[in-house]
C-alpha positions as CSV (number, residue, x, y, z in Angstrom):
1,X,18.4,13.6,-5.3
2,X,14.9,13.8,-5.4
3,X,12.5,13.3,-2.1
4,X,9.6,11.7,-3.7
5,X,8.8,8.1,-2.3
6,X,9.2,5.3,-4.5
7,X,6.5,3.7,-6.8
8,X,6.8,0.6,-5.2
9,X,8.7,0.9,-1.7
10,X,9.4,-2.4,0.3
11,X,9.3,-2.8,3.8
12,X,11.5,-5.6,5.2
13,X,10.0,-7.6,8.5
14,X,12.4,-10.7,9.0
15,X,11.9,-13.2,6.5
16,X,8.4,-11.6,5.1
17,X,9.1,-8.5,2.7
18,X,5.4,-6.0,1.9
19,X,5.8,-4.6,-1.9
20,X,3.5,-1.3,-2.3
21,X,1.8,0.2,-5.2
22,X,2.4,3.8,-4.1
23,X,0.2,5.8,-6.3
24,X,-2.8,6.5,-3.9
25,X,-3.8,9.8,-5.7
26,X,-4.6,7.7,-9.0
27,X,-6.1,4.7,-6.7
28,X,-2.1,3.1,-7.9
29,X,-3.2,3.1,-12.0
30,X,-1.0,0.9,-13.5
31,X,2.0,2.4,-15.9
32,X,5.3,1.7,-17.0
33,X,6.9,3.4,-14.5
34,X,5.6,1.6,-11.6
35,X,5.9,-1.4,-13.8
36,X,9.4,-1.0,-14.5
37,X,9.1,0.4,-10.5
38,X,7.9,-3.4,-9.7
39,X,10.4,-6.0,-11.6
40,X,13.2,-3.8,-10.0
41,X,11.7,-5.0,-6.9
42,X,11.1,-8.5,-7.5
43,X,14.4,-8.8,-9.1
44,X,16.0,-7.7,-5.9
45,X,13.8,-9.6,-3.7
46,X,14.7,-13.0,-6.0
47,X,18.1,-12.3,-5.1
48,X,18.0,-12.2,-1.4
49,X,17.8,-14.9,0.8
50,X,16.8,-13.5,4.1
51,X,13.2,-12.9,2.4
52,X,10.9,-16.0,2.4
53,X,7.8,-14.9,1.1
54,X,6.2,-11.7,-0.5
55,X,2.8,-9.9,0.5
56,X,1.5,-7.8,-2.6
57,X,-0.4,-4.7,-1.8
58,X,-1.3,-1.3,-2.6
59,X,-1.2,2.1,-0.2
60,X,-4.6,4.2,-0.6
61,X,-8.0,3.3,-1.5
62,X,-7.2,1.2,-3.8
63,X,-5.3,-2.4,-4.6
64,X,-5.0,-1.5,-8.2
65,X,-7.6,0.6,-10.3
66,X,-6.1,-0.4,-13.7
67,X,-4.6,1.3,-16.4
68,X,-3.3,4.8,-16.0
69,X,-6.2,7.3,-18.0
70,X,-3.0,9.0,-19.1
71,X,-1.3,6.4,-20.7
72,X,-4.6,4.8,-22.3
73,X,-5.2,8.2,-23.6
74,X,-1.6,8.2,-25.2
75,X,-1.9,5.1,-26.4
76,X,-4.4,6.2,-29.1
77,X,-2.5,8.4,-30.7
78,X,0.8,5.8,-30.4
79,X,2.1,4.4,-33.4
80,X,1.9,0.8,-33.3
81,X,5.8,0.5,-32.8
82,X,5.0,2.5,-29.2
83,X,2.2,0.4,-28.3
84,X,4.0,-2.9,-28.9
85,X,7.0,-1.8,-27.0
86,X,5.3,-0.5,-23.9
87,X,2.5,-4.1,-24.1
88,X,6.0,-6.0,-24.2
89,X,7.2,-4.2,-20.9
90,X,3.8,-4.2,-19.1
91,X,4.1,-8.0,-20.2
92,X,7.3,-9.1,-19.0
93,X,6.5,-7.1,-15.7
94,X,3.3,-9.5,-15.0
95,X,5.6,-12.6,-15.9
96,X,8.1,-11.7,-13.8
97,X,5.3,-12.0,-10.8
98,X,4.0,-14.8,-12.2
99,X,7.7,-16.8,-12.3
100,X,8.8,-15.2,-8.4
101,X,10.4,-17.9,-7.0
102,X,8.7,-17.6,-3.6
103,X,5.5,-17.8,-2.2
104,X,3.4,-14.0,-2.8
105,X,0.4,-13.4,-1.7
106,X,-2.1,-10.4,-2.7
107,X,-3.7,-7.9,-0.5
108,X,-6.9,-6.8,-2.3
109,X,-8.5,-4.2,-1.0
110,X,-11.4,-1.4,-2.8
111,X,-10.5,-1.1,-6.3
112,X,-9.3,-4.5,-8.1
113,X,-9.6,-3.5,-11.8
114,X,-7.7,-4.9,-15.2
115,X,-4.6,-5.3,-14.7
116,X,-5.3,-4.7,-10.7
117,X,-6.9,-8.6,-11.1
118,X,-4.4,-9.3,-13.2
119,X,-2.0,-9.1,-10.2
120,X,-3.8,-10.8,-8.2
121,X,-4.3,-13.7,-10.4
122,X,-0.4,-13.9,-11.2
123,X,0.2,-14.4,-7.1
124,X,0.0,-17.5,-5.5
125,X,-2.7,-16.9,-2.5
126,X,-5.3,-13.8,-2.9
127,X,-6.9,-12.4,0.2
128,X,-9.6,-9.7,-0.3
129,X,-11.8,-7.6,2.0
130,X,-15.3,-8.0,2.0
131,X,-15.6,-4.7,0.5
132,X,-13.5,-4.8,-2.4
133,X,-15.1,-4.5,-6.0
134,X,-13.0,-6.3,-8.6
135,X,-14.0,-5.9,-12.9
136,X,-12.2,-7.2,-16.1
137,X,-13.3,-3.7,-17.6
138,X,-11.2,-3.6,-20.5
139,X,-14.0,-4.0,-23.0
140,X,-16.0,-1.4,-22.3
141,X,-13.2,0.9,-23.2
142,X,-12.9,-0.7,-26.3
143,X,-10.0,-2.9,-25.8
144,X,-9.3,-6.4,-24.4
145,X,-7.3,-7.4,-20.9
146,X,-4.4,-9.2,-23.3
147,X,-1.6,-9.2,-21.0
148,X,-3.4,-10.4,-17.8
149,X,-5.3,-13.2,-19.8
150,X,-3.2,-16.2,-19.6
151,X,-3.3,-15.4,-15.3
152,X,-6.6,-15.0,-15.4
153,X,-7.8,-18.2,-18.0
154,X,-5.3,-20.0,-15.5
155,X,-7.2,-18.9,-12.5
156,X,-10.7,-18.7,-13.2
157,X,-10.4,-21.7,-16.1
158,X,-12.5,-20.6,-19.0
159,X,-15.9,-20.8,-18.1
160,X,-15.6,-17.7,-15.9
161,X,-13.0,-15.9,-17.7
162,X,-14.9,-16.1,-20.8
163,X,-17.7,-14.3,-18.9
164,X,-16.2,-11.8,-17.0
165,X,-13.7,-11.1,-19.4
166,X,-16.4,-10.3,-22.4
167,X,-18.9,-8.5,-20.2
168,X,-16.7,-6.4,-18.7
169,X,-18.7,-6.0,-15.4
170,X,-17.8,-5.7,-11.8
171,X,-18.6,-7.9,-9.4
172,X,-18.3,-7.9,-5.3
173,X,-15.4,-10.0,-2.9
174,X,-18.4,-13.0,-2.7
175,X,-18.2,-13.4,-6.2
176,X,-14.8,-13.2,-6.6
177,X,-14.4,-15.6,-3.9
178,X,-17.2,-18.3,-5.5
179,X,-15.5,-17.8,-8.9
180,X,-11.7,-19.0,-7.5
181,X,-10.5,-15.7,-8.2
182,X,-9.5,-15.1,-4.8
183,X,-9.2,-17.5,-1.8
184,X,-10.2,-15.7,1.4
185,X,-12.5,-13.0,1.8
186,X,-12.6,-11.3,5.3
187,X,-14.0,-8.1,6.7
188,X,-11.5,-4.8,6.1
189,X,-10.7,-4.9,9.6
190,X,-9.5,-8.1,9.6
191,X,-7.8,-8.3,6.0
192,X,-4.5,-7.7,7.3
193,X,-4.4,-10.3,10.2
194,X,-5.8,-12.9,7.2
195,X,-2.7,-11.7,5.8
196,X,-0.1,-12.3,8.7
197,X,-2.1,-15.6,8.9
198,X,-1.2,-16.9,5.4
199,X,2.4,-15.5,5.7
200,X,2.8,-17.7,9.1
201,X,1.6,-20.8,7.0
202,X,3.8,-20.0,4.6
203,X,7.1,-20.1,6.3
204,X,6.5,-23.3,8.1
205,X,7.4,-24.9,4.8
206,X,11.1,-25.5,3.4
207,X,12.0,-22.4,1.0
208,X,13.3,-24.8,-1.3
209,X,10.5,-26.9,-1.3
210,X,8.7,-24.1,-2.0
211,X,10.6,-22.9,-4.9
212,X,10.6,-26.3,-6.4
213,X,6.7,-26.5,-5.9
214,X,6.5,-23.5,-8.0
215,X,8.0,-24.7,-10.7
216,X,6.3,-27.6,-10.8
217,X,2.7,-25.9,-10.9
218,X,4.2,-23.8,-14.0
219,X,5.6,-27.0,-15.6
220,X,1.9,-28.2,-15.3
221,X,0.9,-25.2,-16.9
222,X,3.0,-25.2,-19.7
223,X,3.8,-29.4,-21.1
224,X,1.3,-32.0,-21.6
225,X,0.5,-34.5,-19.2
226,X,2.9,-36.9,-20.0
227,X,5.6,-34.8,-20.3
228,X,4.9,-33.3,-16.6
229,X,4.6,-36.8,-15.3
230,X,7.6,-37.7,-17.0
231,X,9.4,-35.0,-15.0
232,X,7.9,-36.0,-11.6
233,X,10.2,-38.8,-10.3
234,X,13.5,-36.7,-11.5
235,X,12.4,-33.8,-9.3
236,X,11.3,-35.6,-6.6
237,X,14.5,-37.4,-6.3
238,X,16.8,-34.1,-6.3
239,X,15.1,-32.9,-3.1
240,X,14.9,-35.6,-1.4
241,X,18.3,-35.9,-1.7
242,X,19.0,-31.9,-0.9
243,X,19.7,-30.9,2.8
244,X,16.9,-29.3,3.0
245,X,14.6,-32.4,2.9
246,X,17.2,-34.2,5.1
247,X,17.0,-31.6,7.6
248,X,13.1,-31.5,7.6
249,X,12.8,-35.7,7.7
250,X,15.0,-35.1,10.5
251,X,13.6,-32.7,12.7
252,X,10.1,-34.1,12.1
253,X,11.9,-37.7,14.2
254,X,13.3,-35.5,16.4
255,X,10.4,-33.8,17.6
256,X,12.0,-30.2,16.4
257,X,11.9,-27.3,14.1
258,X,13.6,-27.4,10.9
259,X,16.6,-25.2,10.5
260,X,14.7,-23.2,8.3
261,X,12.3,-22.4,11.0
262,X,14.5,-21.5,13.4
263,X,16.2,-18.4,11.8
């Protein structure tokens, strides 16, 4: 059995579960071994219970740096039957953080690059240091960030993606911030307090309010407006009528935590 530590270990703390990048030597370059490395993870984490909510960060210097040199390297000399099978994994690996069914939040720290801000686009709540540099680089290698664009269209809307994502410059935690890229900025000493912050936020609300929240917000992604507004009162009426929302209505009388606060 080998020794090495995993691409993406997880460290279990009560109802909050922190998922790694663990590639520090290559400031945690994305490949499709830490992405395969990463829907393992959220696959698991899906499936249990005990974990309410999800913090998103990376060990070493870096958040994410972006694509691995190696693999872009590769990639030239790919056929295009390689290419297109390794885009469709990378792809499915940022959807499957993109459809988690609880609340994630990224840590962003020194490098945010490509697909690094593709991550953090795809989470729900992004909370940077003041010291981290972020980029859509992609172009000045010659190619385009494809997979991360619907997150980051979604995100920035298309007035900032369309700039960042064609100039391919970097640009400091203010910007990001100013552009809706991320949505707190705090000195590095601070960032992971910020964090603990958020994830305390978080687990006030019911889990399977949250869930359903989720799905609403990709729902509006997805339909037209009348089909999302169609939807509304349906959903709306199967949780108020979950125990869940009975429990909450009913502690908030009573003056108490809900059950799922008290666990």
């Amino acid at each position: 059995m080998s020794n090495e530590p995993s691409l993406i270990p997880i460290e279990r703390q009560g109802p909050l579960a922190r998922v790694w990048f663990h590639r520090p030597e290559v400031h945690n370059a994305l490949n499709a071994e830490l992405g395969a490395a990463l829907i393992a993870a959220l696959r698991e984490l899906a499936h249990d219970d005990n974990v309410r909510c999800v913090v998103l960060g990376g060990h070493g210097p870096s958040f994410c740096a972006g694509a691995d040199i190696g693999a872009m390297k590769a990639s030239a000399t790919a056929t295009f039957e390689a290419n297109l099978a390794e885009a469709e994994s990378l792809g499915g690996m940022f959807a499957a953080l993109a459809d988690f069914p609880k609340p994630v939040v990224a840590r962003l720290h020194g490098g945010v690059y490509g697909g690094g801000v593709g991550f953090a686009c795809a989470c729900d709540i992004a909370v940077a240091s003041d010291d981290a540099k972020f980029g859509l680089t992609e172009v000045r290698l010659g190619i385009l960030p494809g997979l991360i664009s619907p997150y980051v269209i979604r995100r920035l809307g298309d007035r900032f993606a369309r700039e960042y994502m064609l100039t391919g410059e970097r640009f400091d935690a203010a910007t990001a911030l100013r552009i809706g890229l991320v949505h707190h900025v705090v000195p590095a000493a601070e960032l992971d307090a910020k964090i603990d912050e958020r994830v305390g936020e978080l687990l006030k609300g019911g889990p399977q309010a949250q869930k359903r929240v989720k799905m609403l917000l990709e729902l509006w992604s997805d339909t037209a407006w009348e089909e999302y507004r169609a939807a509304l009162p349906r959903t709306l009426a199967e949780v108020r009528s979950g125990d869940e929302a009975r429990d909450g209505l009913e502690a908030f009388f009573e003056k108490r935590k809900p059950r799922w606060m008290q666990d």
